[in-house]
Predicted model as a PDB file, atoms N, CA, C, CB and O in Angstrom, pLDDT in the B-factor column:
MODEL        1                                                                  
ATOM      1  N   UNK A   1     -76.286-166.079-173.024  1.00 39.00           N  
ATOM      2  CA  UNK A   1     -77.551-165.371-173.194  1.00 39.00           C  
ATOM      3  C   UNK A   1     -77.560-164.130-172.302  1.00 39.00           C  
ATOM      4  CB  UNK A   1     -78.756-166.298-172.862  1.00 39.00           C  
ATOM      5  O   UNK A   1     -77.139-164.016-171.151  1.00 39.00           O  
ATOM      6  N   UNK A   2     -78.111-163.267-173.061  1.00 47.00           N  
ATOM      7  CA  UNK A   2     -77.908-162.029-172.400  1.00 47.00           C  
ATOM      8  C   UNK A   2     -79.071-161.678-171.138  1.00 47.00           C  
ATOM      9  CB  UNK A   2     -77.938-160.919-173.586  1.00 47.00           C  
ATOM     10  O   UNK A   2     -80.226-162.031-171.379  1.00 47.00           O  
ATOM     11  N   UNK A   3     -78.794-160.990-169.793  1.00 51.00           N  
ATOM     12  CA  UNK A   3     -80.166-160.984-168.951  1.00 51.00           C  
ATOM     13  C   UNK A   3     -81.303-159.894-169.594  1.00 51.00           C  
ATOM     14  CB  UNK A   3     -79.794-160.499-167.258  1.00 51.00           C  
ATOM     15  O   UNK A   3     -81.299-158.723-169.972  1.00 51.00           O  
ATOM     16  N   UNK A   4     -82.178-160.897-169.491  1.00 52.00           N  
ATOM     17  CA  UNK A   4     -83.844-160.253-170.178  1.00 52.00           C  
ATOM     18  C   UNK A   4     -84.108-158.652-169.480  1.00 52.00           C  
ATOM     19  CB  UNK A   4     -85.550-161.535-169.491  1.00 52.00           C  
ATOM     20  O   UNK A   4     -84.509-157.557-169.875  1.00 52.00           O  
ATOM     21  N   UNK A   5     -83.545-159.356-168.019  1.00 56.00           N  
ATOM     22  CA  UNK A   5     -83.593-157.653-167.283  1.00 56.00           C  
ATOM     23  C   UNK A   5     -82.818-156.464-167.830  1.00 56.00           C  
ATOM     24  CB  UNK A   5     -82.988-157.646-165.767  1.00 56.00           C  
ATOM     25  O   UNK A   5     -83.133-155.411-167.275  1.00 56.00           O  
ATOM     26  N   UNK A   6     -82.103-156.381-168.553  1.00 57.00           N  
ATOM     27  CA  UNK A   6     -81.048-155.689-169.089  1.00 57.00           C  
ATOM     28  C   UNK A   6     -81.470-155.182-170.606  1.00 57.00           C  
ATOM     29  CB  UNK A   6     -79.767-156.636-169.054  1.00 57.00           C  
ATOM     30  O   UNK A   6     -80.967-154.165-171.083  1.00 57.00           O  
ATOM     31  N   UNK A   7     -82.372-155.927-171.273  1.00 61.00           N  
ATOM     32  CA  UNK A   7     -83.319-154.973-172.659  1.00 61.00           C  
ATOM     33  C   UNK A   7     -84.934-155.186-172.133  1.00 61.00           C  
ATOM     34  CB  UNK A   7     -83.104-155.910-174.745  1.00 61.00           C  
ATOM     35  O   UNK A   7     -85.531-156.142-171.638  1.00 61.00           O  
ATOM     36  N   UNK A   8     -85.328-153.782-172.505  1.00 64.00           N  
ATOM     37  CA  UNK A   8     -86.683-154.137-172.856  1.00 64.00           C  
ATOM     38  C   UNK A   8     -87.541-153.304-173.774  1.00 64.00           C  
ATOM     39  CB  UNK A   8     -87.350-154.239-171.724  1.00 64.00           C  
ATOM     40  O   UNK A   8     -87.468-152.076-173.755  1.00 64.00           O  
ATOM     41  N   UNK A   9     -88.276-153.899-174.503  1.00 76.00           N  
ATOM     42  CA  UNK A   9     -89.188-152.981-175.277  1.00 76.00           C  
ATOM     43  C   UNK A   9     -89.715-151.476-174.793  1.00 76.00           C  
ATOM     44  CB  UNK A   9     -90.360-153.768-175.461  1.00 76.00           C  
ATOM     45  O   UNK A   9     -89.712-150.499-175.541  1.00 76.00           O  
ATOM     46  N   UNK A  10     -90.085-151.466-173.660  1.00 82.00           N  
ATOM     47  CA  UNK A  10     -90.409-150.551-172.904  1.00 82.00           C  
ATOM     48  C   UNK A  10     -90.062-149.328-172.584  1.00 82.00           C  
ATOM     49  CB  UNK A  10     -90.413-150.906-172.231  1.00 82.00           C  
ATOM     50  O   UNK A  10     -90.739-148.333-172.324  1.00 82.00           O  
ATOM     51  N   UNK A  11     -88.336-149.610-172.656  1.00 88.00           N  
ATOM     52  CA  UNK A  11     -87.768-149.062-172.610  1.00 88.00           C  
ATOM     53  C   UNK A  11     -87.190-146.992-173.203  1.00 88.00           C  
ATOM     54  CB  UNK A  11     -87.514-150.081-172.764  1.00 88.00           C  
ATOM     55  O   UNK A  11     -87.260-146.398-174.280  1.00 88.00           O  
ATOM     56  N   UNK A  12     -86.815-146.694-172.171  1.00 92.00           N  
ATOM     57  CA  UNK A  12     -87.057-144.771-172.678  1.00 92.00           C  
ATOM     58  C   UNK A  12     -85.865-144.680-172.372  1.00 92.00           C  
ATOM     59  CB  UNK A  12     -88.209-143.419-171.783  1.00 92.00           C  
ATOM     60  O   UNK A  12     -85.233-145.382-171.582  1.00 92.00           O  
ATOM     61  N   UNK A  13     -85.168-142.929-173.614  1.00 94.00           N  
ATOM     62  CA  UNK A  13     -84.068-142.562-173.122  1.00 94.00           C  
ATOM     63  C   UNK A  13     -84.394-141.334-174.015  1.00 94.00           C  
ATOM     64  CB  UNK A  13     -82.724-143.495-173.217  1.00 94.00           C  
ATOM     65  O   UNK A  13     -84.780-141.303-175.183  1.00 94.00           O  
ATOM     66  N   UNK A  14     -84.147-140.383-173.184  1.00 95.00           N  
ATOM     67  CA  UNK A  14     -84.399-138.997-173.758  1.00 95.00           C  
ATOM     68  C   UNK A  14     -82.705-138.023-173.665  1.00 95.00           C  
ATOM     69  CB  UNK A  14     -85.858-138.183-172.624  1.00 95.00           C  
ATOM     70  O   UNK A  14     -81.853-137.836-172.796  1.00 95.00           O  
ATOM     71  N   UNK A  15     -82.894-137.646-174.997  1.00 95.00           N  
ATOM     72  CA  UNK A  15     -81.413-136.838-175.794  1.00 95.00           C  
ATOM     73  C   UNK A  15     -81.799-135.442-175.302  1.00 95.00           C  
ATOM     74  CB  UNK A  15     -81.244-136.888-177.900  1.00 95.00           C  
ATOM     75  O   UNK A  15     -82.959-135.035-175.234  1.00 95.00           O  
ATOM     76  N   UNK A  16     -80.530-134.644-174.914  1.00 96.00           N  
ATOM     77  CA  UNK A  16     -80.859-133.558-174.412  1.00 96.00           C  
ATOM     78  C   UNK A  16     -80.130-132.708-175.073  1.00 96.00           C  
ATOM     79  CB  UNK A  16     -80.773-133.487-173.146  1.00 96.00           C  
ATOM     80  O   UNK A  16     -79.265-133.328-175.691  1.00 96.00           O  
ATOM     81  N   UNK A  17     -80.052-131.369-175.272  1.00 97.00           N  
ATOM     82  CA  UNK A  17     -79.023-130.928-176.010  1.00 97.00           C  
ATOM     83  C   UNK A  17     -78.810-129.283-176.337  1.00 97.00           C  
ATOM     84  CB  UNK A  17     -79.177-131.672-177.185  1.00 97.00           C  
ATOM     85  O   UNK A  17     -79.625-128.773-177.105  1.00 97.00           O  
ATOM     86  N   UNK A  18     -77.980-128.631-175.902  1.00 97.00           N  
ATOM     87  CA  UNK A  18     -78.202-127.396-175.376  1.00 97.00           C  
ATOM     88  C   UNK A  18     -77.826-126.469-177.020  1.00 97.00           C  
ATOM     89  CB  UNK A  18     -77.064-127.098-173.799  1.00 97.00           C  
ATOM     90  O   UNK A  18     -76.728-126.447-177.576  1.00 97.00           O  
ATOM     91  N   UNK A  19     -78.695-126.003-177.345  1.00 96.00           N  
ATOM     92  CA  UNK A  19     -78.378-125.182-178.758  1.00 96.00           C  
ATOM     93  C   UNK A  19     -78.479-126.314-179.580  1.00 96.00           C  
ATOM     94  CB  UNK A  19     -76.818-124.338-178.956  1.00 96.00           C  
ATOM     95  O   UNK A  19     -77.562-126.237-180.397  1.00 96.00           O  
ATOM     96  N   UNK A  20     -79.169-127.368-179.773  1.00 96.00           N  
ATOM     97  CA  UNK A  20     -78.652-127.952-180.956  1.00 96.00           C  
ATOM     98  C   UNK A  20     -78.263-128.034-182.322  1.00 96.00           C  
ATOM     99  CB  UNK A  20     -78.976-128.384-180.997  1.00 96.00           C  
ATOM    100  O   UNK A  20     -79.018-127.217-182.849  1.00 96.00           O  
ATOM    101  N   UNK A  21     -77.585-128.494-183.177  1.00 95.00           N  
ATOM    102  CA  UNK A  21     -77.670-127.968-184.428  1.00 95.00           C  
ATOM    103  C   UNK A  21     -77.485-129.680-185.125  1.00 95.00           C  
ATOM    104  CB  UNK A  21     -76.356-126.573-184.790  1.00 95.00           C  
ATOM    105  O   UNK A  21     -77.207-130.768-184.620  1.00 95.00           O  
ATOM    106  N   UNK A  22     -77.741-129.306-186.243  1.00 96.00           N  
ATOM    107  CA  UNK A  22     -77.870-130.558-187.516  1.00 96.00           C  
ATOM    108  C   UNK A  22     -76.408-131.067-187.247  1.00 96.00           C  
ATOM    109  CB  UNK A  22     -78.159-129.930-189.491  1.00 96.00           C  
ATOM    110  O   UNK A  22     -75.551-130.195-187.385  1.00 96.00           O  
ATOM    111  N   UNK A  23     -75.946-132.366-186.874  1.00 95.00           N  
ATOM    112  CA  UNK A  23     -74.826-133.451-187.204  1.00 95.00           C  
ATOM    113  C   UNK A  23     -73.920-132.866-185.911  1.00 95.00           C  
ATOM    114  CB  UNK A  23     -73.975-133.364-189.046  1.00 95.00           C  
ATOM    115  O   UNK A  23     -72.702-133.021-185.819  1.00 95.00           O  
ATOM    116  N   UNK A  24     -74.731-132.189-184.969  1.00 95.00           N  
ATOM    117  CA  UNK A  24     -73.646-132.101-183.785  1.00 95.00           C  
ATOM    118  C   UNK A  24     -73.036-133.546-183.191  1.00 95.00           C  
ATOM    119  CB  UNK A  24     -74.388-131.314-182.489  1.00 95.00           C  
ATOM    120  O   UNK A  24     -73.455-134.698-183.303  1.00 95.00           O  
ATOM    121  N   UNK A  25     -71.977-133.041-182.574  1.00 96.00           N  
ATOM    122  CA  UNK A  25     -71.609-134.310-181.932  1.00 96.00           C  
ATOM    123  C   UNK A  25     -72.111-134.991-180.804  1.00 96.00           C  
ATOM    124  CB  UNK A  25     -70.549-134.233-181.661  1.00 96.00           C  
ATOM    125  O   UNK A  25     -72.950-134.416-180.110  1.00 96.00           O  
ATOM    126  N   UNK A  26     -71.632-136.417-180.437  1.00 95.00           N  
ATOM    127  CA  UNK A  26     -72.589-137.056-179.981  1.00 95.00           C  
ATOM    128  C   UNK A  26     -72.149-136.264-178.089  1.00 95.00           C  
ATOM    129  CB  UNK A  26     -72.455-139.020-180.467  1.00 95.00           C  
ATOM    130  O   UNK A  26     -72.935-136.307-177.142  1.00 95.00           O  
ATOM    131  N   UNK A  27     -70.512-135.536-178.043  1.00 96.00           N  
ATOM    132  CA  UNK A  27     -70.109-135.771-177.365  1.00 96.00           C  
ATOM    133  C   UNK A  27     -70.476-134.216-176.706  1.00 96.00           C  
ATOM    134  CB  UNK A  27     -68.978-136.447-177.651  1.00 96.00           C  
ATOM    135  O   UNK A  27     -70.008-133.941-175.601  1.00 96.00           O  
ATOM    136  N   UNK A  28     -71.290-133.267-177.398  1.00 96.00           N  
ATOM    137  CA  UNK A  28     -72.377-132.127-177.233  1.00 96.00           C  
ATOM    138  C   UNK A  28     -74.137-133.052-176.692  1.00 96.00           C  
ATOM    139  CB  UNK A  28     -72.492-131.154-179.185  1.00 96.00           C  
ATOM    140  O   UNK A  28     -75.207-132.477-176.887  1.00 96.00           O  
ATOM    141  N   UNK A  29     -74.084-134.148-176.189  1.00 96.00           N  
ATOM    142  CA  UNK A  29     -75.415-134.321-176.390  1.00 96.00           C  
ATOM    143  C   UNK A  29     -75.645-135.197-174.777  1.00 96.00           C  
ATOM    144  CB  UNK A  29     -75.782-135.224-178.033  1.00 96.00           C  
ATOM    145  O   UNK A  29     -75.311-136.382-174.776  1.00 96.00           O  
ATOM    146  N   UNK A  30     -76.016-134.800-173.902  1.00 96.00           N  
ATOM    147  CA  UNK A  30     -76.496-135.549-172.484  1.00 96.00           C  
ATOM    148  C   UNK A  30     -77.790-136.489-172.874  1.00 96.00           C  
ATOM    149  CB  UNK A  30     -77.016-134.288-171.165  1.00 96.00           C  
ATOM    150  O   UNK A  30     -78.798-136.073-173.444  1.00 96.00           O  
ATOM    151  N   UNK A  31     -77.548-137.863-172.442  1.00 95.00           N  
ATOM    152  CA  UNK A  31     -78.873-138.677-172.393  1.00 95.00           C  
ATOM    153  C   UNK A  31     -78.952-139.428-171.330  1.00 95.00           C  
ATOM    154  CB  UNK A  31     -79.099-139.553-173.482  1.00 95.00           C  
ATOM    155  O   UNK A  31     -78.002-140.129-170.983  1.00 95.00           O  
ATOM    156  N   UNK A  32     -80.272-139.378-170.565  1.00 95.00           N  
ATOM    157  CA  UNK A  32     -80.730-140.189-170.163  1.00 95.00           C  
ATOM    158  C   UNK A  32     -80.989-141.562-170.394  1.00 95.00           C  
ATOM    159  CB  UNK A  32     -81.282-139.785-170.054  1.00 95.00           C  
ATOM    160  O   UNK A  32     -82.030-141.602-171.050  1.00 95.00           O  
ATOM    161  N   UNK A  33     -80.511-142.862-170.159  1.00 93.00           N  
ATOM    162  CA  UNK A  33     -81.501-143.758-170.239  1.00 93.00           C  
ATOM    163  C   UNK A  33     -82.089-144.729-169.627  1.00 93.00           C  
ATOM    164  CB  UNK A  33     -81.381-144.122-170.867  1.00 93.00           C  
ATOM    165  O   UNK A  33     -82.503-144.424-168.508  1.00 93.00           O  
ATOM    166  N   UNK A  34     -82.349-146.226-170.099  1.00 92.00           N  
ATOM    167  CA  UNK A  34     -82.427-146.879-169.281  1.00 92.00           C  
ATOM    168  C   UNK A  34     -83.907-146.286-168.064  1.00 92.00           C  
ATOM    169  CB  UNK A  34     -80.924-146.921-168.884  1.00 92.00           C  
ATOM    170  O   UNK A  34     -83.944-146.459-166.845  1.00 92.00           O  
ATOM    171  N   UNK A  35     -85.086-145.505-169.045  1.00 94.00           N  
ATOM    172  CA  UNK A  35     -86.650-145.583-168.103  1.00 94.00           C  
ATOM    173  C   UNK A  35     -87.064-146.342-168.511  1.00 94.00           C  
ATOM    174  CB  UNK A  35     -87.751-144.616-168.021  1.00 94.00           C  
ATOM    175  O   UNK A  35     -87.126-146.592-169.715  1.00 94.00           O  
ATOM    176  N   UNK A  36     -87.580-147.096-167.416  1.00 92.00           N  
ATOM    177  CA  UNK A  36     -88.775-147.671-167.282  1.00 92.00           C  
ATOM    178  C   UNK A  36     -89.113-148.193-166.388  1.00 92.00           C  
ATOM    179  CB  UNK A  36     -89.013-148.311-167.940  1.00 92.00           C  
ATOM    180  O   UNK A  36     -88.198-148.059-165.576  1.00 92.00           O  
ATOM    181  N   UNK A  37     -90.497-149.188-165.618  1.00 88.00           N  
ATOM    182  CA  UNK A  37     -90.431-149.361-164.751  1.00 88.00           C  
ATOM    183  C   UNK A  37     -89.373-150.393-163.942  1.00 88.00           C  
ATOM    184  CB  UNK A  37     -91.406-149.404-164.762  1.00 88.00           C  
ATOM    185  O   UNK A  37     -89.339-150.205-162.726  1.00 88.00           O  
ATOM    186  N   UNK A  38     -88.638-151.297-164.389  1.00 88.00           N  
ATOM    187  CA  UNK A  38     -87.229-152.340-163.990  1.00 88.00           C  
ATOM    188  C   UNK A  38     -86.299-151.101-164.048  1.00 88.00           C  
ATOM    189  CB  UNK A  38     -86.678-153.866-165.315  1.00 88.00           C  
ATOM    190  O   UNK A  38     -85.377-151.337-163.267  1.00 88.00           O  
ATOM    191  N   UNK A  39     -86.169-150.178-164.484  1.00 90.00           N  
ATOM    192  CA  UNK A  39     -85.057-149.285-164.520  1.00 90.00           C  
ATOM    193  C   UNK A  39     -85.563-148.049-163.575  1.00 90.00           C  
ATOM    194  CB  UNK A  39     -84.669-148.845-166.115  1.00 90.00           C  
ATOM    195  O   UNK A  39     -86.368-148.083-162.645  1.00 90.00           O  
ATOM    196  N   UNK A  40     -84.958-147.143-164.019  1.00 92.00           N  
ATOM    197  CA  UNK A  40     -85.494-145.536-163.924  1.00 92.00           C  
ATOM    198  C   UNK A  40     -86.544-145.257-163.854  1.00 92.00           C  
ATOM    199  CB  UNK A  40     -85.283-144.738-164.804  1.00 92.00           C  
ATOM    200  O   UNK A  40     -87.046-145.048-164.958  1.00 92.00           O  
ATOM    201  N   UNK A  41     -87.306-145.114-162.885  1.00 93.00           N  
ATOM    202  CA  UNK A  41     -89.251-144.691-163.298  1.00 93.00           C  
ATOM    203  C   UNK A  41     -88.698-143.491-164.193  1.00 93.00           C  
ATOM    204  CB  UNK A  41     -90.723-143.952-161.551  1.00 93.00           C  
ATOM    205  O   UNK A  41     -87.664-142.837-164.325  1.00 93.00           O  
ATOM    206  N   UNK A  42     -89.818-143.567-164.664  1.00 93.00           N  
ATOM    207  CA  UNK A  42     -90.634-142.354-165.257  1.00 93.00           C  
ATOM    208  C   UNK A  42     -90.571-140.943-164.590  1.00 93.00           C  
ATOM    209  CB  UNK A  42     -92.091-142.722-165.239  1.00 93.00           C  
ATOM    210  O   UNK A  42     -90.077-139.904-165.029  1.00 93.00           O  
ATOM    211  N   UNK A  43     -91.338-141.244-163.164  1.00 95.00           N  
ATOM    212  CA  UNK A  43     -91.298-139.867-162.382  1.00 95.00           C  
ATOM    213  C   UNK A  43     -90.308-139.159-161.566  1.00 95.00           C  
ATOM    214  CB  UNK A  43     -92.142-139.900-161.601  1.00 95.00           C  
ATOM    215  O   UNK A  43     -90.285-138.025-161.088  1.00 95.00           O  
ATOM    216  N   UNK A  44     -89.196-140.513-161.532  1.00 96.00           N  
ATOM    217  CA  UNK A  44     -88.205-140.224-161.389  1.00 96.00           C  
ATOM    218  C   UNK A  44     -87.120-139.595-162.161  1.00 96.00           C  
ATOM    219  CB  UNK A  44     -88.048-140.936-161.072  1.00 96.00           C  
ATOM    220  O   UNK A  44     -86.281-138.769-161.801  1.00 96.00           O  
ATOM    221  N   UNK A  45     -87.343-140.239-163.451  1.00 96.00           N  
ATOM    222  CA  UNK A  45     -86.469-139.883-164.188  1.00 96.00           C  
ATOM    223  C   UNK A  45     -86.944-138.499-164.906  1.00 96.00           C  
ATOM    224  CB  UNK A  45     -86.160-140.998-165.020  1.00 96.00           C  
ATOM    225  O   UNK A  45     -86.268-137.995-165.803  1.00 96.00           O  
ATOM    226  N   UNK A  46     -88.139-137.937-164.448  1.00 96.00           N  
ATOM    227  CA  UNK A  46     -88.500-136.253-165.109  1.00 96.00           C  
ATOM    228  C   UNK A  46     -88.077-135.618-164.222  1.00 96.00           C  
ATOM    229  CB  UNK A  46     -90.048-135.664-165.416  1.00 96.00           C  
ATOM    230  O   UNK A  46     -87.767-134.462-164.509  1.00 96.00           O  
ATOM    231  N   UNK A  47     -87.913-135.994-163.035  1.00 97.00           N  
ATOM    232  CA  UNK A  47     -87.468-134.995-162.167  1.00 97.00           C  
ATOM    233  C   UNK A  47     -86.190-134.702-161.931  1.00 97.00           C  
ATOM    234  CB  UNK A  47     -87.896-135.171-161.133  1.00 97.00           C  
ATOM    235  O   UNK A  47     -85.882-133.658-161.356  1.00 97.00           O  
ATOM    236  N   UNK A  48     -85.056-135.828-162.457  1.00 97.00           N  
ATOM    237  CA  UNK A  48     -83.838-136.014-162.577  1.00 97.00           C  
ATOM    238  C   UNK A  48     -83.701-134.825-163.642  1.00 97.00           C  
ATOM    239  CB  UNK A  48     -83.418-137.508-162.928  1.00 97.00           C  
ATOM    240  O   UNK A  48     -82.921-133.891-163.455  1.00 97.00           O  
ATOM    241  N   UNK A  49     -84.747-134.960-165.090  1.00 97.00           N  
ATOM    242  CA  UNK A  49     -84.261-134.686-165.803  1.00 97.00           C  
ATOM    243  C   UNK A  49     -85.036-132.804-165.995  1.00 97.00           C  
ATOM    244  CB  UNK A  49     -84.318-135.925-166.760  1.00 97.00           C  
ATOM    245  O   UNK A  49     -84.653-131.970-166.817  1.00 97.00           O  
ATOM    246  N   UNK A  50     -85.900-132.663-165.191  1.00 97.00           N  
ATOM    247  CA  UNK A  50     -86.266-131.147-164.720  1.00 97.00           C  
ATOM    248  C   UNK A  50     -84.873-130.652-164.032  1.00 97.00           C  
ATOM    249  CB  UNK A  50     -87.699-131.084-163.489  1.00 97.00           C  
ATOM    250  O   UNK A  50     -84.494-129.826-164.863  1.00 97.00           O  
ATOM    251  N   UNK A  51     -84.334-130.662-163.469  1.00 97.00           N  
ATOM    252  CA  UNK A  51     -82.942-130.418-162.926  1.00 97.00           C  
ATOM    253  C   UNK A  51     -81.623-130.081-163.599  1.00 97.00           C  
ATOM    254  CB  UNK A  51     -82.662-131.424-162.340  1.00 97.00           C  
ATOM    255  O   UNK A  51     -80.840-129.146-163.430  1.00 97.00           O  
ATOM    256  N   UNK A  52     -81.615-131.520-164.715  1.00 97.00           N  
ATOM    257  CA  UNK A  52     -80.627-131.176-165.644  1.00 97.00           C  
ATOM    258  C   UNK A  52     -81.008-130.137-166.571  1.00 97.00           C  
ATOM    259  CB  UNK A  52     -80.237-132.282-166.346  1.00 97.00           C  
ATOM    260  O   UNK A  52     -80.118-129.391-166.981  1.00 97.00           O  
ATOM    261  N   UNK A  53     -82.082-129.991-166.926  1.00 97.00           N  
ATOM    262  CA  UNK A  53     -82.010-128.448-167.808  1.00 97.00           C  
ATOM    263  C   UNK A  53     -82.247-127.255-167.273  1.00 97.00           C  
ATOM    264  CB  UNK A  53     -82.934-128.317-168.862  1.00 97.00           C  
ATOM    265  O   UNK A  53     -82.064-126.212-167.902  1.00 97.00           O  
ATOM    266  N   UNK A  54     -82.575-127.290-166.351  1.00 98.00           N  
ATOM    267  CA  UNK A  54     -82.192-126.364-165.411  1.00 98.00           C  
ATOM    268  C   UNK A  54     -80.654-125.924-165.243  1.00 98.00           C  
ATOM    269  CB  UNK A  54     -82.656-126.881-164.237  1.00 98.00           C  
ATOM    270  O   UNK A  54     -80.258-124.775-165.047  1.00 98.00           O  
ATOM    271  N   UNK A  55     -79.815-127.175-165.370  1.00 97.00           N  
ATOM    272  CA  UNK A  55     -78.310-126.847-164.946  1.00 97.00           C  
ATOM    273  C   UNK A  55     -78.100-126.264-166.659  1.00 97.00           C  
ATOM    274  CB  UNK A  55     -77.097-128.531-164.251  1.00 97.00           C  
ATOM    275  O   UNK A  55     -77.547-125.228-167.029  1.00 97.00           O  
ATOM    276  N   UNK A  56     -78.438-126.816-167.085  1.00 97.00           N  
ATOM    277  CA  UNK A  56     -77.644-126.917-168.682  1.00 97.00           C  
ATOM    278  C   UNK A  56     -78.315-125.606-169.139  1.00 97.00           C  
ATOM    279  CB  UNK A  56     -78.078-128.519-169.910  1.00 97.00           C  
ATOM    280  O   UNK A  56     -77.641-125.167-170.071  1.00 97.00           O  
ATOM    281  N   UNK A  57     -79.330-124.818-168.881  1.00 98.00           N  
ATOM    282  CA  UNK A  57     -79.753-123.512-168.451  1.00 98.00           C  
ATOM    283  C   UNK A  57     -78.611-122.446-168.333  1.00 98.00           C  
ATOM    284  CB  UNK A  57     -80.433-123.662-167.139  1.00 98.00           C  
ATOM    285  O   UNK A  57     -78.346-121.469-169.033  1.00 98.00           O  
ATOM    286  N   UNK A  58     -78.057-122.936-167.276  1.00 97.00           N  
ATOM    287  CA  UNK A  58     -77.438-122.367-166.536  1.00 97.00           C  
ATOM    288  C   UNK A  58     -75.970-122.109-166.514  1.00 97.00           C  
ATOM    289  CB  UNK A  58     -77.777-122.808-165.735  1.00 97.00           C  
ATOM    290  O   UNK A  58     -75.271-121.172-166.128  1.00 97.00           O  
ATOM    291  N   UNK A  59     -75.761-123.201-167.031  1.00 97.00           N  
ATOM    292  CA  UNK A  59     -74.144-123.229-167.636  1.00 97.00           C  
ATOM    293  C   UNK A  59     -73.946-123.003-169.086  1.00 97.00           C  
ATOM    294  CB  UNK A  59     -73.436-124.666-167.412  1.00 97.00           C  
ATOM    295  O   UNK A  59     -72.881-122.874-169.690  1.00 97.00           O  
ATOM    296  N   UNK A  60     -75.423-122.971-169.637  1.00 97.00           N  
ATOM    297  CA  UNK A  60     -75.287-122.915-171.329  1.00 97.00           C  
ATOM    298  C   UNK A  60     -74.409-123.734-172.125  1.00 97.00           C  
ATOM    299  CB  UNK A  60     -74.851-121.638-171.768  1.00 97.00           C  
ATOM    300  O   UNK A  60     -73.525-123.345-172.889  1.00 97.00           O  
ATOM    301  N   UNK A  61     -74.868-125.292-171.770  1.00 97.00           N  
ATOM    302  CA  UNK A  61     -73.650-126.334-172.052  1.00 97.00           C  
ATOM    303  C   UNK A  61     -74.513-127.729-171.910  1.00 97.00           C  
ATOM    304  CB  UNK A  61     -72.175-126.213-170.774  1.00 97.00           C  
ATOM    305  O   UNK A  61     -75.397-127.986-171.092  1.00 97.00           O  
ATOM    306  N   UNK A  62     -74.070-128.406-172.783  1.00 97.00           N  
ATOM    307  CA  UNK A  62     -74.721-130.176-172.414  1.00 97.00           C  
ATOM    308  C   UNK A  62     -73.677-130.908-172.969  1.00 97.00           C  
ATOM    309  CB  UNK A  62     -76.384-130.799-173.259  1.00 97.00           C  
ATOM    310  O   UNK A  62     -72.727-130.380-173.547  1.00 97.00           O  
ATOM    311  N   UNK A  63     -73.874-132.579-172.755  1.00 96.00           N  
ATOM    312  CA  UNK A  63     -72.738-133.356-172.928  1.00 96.00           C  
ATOM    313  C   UNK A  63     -71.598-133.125-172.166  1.00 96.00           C  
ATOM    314  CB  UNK A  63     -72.387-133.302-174.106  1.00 96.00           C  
ATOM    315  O   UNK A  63     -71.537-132.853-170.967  1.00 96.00           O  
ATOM    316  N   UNK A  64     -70.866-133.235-172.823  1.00 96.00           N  
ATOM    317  CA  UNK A  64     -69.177-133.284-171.710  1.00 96.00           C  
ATOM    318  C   UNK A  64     -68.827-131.989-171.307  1.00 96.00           C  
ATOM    319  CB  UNK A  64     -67.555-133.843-172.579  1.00 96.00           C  
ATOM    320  O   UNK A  64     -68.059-131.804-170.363  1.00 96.00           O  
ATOM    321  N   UNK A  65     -69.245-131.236-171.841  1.00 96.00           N  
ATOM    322  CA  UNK A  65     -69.301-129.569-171.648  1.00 96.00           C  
ATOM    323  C   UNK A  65     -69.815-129.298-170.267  1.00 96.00           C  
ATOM    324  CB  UNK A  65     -70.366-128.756-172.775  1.00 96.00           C  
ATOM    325  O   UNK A  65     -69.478-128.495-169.397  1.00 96.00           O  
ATOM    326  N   UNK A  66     -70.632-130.117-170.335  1.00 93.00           N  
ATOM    327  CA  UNK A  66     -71.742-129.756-168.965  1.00 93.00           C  
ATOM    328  C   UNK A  66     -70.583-130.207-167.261  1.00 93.00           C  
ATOM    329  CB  UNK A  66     -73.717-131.336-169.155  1.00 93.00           C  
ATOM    330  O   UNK A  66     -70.605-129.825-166.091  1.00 93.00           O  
ATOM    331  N   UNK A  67     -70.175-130.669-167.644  1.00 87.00           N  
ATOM    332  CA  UNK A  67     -69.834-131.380-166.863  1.00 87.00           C  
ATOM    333  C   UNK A  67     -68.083-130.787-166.403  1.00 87.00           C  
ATOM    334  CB  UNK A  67     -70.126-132.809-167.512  1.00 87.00           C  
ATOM    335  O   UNK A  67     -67.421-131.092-165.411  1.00 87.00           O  
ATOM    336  N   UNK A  68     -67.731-129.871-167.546  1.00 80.00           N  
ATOM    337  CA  UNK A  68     -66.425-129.374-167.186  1.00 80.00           C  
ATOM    338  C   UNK A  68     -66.266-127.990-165.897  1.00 80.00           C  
ATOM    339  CB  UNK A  68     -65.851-128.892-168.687  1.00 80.00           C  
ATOM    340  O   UNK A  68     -65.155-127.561-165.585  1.00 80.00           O  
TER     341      UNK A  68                                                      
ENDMDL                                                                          
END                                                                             
């Protein structure tokens, strides 16, 4: 049995994605997941994620791109 702590309804994950276009790849696409309160707050995780587009801004890049 799998731990209850590990899914929950509650649960948030926000797709990020710099230029996107229709059927891009998954490997063009940064996500967050795993908010909620047992996980990632919320206010944590906007501020994590105020930052990353800021970078991805900045490098004009998301997903694995971002990161090269």
């Amino acid at each position: 049995m799998a731990n209850d702590r590990l899914v929950t309804a509650k649960s948030m994950s926000a797709y990020l994605a710099y230029r996107p276009t229709v059927g891009m790849p998954e490997a063009r696409r940064t996500v967050v997941s795993n908010i909620h309160p047992g996980g990632v707050p919320a206010v944590e995780a906007g501020a994590y994620l105020a930052d990353l587009i800021k970078e991805m801004l900045a490098k004009r890049a998301s997903g694995l791109a971002l990161n090269a």
